[in-house]
N, C-alpha and C positions, 0 to 999 in steps of 0.2 A: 096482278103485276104490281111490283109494290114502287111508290114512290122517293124517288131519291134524300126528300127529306122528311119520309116518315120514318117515324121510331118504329124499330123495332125489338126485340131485347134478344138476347145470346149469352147466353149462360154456358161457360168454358174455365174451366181451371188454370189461373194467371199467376207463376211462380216470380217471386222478385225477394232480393234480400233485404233481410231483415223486417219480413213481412212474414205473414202467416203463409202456408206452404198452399192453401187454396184461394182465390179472390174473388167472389162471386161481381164478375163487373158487367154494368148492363149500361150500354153506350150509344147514341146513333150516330151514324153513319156519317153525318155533318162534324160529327164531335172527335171523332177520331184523329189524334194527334195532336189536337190544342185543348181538349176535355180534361176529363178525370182522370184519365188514364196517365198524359204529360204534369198535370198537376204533382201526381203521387212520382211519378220518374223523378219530378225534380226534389221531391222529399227524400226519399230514398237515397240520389245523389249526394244530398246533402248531408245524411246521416251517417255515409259509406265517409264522406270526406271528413267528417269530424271523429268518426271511429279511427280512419288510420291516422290524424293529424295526434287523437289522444293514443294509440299504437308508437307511432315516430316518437312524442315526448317521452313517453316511455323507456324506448330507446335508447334516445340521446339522456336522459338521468339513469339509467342503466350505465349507458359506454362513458359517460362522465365519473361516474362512480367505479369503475372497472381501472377507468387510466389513472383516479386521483390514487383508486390502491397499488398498483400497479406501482406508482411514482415511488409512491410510500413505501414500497415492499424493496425498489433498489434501490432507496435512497438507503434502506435500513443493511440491506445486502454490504453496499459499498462504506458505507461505516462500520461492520462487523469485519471487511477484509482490511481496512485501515485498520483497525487496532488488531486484528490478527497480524498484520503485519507491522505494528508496533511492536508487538510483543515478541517476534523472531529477531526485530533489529536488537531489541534489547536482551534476548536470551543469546545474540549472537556477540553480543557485544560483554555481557557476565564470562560466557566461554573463554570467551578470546582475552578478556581479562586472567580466569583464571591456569589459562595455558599458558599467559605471561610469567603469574606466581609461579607454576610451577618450574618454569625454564628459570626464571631468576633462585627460585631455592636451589633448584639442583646446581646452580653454578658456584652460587654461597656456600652448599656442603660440600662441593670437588674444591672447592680453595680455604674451607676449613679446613679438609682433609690434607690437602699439601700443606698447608700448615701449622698442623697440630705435631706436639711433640710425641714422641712413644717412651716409656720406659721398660725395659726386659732387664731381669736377674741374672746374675750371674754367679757363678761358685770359685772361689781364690781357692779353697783347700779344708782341711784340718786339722788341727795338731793336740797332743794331751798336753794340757798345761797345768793340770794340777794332777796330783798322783796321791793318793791320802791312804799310806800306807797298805793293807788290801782290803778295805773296806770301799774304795769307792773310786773310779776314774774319772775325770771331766775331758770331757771331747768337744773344744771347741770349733768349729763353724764358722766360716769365713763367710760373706756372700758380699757383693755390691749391688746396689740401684745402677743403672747407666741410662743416661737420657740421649736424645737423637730427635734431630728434626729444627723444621726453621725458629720455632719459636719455643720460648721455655715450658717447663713443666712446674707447677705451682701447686703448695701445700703437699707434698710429697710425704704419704705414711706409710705404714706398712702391718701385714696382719701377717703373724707368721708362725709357725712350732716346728720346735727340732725335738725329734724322741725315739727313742730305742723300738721300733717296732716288729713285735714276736711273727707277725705274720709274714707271706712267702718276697721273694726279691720281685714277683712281679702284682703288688696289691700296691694302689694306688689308694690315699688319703681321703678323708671325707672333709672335705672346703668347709664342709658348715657350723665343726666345732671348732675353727677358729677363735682366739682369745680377740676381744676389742683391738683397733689400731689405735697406733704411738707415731707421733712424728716423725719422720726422718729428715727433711730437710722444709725450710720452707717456699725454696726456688732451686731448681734444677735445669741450667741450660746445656747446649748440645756441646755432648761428649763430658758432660762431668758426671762424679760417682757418689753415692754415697754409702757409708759403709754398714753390715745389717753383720752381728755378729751373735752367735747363737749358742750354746752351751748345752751340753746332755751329760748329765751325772747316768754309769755306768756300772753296779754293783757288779762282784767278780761272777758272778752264777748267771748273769742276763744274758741270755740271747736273742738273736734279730740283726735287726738293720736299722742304722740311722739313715733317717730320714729328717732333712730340712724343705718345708713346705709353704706356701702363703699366698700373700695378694699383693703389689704394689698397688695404692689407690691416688689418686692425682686430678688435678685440672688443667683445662687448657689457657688461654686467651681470651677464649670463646665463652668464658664460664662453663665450659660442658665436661661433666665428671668420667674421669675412665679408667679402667681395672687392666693387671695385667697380672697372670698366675703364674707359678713357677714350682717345682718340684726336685727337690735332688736326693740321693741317696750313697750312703758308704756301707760296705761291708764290718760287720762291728769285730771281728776276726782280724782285722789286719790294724788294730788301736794294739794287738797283744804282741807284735814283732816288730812295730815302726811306732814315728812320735810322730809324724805328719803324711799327708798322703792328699787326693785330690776326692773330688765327686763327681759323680757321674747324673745326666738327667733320668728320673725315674723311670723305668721299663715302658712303655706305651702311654708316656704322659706327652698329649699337645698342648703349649702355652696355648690361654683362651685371651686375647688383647680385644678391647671392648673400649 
């Protein structure tokens, strides 16, 4: 019968963390709970609470570091949408600028255009004024400048040819062998004329069509240059029974005002 405070030994497999998975512990009976065994509990204890105290620091410089980026990340966010959104005030602000340009030009060229002058051509007639025996007719060509509009026409020239042309009543001229322009006025206001008068020497064996042809060229107020074309045509058959007669505008020719 064994005595209450004899040793005796027990040998059992004793699991505790952070300890080896077997613990050979040999204890008596008086020693149980304030011996060897509470000694290592309170080791143990103690190891578990500085594992997770160094676990928790961990943590907390972890979640520290997580919020200072975190911070960092919308602080960077909300200055990327500030200047995103600088940059729409000011592309909205360029826009709306240049929608103003454009509304203020188009109102400066609808009130240049109301008041810039026009000049168009016109035809008075033609009559033979020299007769040179029968070697040669001259058929002169009347024409005027006429101006129109609120403000004058300025440097007023003109590019022009009158000539006996063989080809048919409905061939229209080529613009671009025009001779150089000559002045014709150098101020043209609204409803005055200037006069363009033109001459075609006609051998008795020519046939065709006179044709008087050209450019008025001019400026406005504005300084801006502007063309206006013209064409007219007489039958060269009817110089041989009359001395004057009128013209007519060339078959499918439209004034080009530029």
């Amino acid at each position: 019968m064994l005595h209450e405070n004899a040793l005796f030994a027990i040998e059992k497999p004793f699991c505790w963390p952070d300890v080896p998975e077997f613990v050979t512990a040999k204890i008596g009976i008086n020693q149980l709970g304030t011996g060897t065994g509470d000694k290592r509990l309170k080791q143990n204890s103690a190891a578990h609470e500085s594992l997770w105290e160094r676990i928790h620091s961990y943590y907390r410089r972890e979640q520290k570091a997580i919020n200072e980026n975190l911070g960092l990340i919308v602080a960077l966010m909300a200055a990327a949408a500030a200047i995103w959104s600088g940059f729409e005030a000011h592309k909205a602000r360029l826009d709306s600028a240049e929608i103003g340009r454009g509304i203020l030009q188009t109102q400066i060229d609808a009130m240049q255009l109301d008041e810039r002058p026009f000049l168009v051509a016109a035809a008075s007639g033609w009559k033979l004024e020299a007769q040179r025996g029968l070697q040669s007719t001259v058929v002169q060509i009347s024409l005027n400048a006429r101006a129109s509009g609120k403000t004058p026409a300025f440097d007023v020239a003109i590019r022009e040819a009158c000539v006996l042309d063989p080809n048919s009543f409905t061939h229209l001229p080529d613009f671009s062998l025009l001779e150089p322009s000559f002045q014709l006025s150098p101020i043209l206001a609204n409803h005055e004329e200037s006069a363009m008068d033109c001459p075609v020497t006609r051998m008795p064996k020519d046939q065709g069509y006179i044709r008087a042809y050209g450019e008025l060229l001019y400026s406005d107020l504005f300084k801006r240059k502007h063309t206006t074309t013209f064409c007219f045509v007489i039958e060269d058959d009817h110089t041989a029974v009359r001395q004057k007669g009128s013209l007519e505008p060339c078959f499918g020719f439209v004034p080009d005002f530029t």
